[in-house]
C-alpha positions as CSV (number, residue, x, y, z in Angstrom):
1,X,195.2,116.2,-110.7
2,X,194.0,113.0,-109.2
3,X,191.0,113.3,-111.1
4,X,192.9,113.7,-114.3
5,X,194.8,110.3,-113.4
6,X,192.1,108.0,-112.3
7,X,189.9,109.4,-115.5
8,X,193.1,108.7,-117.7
9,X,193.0,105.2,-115.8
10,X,189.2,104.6,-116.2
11,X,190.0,105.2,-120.0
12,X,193.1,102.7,-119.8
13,X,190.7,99.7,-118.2
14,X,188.1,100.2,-120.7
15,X,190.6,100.6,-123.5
16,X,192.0,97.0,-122.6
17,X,188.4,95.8,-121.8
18,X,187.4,96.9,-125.8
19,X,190.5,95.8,-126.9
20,X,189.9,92.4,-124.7
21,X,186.8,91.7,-126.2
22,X,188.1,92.4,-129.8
23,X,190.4,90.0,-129.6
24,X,187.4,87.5,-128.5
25,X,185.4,88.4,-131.5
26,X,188.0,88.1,-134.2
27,X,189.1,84.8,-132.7
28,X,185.3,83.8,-132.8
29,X,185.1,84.7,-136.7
30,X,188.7,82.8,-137.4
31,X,187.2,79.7,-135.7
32,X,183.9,79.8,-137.8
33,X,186.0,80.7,-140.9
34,X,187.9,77.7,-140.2
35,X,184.8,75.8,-139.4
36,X,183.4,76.6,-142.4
37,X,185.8,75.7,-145.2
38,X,185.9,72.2,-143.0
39,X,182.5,72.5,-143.9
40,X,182.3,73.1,-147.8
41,X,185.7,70.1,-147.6
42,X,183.3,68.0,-146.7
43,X,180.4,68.7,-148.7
44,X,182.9,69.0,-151.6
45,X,184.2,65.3,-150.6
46,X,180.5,64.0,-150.0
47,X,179.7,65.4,-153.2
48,X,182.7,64.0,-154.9
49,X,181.7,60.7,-153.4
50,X,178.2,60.7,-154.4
51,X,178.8,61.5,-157.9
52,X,181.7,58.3,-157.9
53,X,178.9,56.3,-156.8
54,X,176.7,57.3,-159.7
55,X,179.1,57.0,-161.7
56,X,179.8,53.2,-161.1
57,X,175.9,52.3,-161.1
58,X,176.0,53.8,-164.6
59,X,179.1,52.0,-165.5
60,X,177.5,48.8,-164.4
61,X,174.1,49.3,-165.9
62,X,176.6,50.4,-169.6
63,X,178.0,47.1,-168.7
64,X,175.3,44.8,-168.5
65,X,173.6,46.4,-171.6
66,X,176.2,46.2,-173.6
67,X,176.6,42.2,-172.6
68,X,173.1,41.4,-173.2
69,X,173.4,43.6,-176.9
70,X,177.1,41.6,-177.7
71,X,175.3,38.1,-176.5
72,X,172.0,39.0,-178.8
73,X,169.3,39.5,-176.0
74,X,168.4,43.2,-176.6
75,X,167.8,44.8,-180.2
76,X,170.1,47.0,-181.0
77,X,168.2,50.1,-181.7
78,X,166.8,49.7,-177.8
79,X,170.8,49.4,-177.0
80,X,171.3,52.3,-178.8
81,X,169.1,54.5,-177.0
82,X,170.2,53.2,-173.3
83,X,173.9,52.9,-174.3
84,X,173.8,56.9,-175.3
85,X,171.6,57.9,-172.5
86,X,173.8,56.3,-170.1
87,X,176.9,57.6,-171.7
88,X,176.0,60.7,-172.0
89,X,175.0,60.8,-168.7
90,X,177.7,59.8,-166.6
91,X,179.7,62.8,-164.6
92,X,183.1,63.0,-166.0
93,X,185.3,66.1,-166.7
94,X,186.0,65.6,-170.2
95,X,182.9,64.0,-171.8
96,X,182.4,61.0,-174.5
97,X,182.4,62.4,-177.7
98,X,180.2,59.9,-178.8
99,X,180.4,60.1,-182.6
100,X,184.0,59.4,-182.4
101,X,184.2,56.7,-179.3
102,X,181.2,55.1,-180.6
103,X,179.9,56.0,-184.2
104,X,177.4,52.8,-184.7
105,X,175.7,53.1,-181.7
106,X,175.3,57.3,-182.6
107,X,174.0,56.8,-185.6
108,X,171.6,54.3,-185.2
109,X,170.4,57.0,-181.5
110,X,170.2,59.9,-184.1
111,X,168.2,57.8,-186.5
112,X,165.8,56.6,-183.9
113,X,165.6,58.7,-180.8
114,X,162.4,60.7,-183.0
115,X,160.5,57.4,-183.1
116,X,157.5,56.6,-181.0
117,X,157.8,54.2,-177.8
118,X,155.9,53.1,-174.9
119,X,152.4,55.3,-175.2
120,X,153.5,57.6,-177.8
121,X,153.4,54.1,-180.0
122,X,149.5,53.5,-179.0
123,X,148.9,57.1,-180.7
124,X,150.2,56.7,-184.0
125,X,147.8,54.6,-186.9
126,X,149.1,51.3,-187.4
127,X,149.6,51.8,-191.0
128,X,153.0,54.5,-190.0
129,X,153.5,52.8,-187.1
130,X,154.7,49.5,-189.8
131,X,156.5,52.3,-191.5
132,X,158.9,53.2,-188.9
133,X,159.4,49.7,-187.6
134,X,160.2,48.7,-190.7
135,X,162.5,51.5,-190.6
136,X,164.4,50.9,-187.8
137,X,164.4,47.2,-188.3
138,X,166.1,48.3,-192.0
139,X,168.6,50.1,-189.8
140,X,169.0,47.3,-187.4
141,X,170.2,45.0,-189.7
142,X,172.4,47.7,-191.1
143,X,174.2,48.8,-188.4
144,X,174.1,45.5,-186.0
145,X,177.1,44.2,-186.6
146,X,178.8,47.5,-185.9
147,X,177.0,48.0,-182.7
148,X,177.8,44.7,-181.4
149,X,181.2,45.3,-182.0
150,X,180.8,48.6,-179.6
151,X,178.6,46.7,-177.3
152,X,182.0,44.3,-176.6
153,X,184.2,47.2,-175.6
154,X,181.7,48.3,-174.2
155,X,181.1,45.2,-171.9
156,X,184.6,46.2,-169.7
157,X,183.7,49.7,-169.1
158,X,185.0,51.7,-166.8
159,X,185.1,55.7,-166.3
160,X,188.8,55.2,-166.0
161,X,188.8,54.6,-169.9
């Protein structure tokens, strides 16, 4: 019988021994659980952050652009191209519908984004190469006006717009 009771006690301790160290692993998992969503929070706020801080270069760089297009010191096909780019490229949830927000400055991107620049210009014989600046120069004049009315409310802008 005393064998019975100090086997029945042996199982007891190492019962509450497994059941001790249980309770040490679960608590172990809840602190890394907890650990880890403060984790992603962070990387989510860093991220969050980041992508603010792109966004206001962006905004800046849209901003100076469009002053130097409304004050005359940058064509306006080369607006154009940066203005979209930069638009389109800014991290917002709801995106610029371009056409809509800023139809000039679409058109005149659509109508010359196709065109030859920097080394691709080099490649093509002079004789086209006239053809498409006269072109764009054609749709310049056409559109600038237009455009330089964008580039102005363009010249405050802000991702709060």
């Amino acid at each position: 019988m005393q064998l019975d009771l100090l086997l029945a006690i042996f199982l007891v301790v190492i019962i509450i021994g497994l059941a001790f160290y249980v309770g040490i692993l679960l608590n172990k998992i809840k602190v890394q659980k907890a650990d880890q969503l403060k984790m992603v929070a962070e990387q989510q706020k860093q991220q969050a952050l980041g992508q603010q801080q792109r966004n206001d270069t962006i905004c800046e760089s849209i901003r100076v652009i469009a002053r130097a297009t409304a004050q005359k010191q940058c064509n306006v096909s080369e607006a154009a191209i940066r203005l979209t780019v930069l638009l389109e490229t800014l991290s917002l949830k709801q995106p610029i519908d371009m056409i809509s927000s800023y139809p000039a400055l679409s058109e005149m991107f659509d109508k010359v984004k196709e065109m030859p620049t920097h080394d691709q210009r080099k490649k093509v014989p002079i004789k086209e190469l006239k053809a498409l600046d006269k072109k764009r120069q054609g749709l310049e004049s056409e559109l600038e006006q237009q455009i330089i009315a964008e580039a102005q409310q363009l010249a405050n802008f802000s991702v709060s717009q």
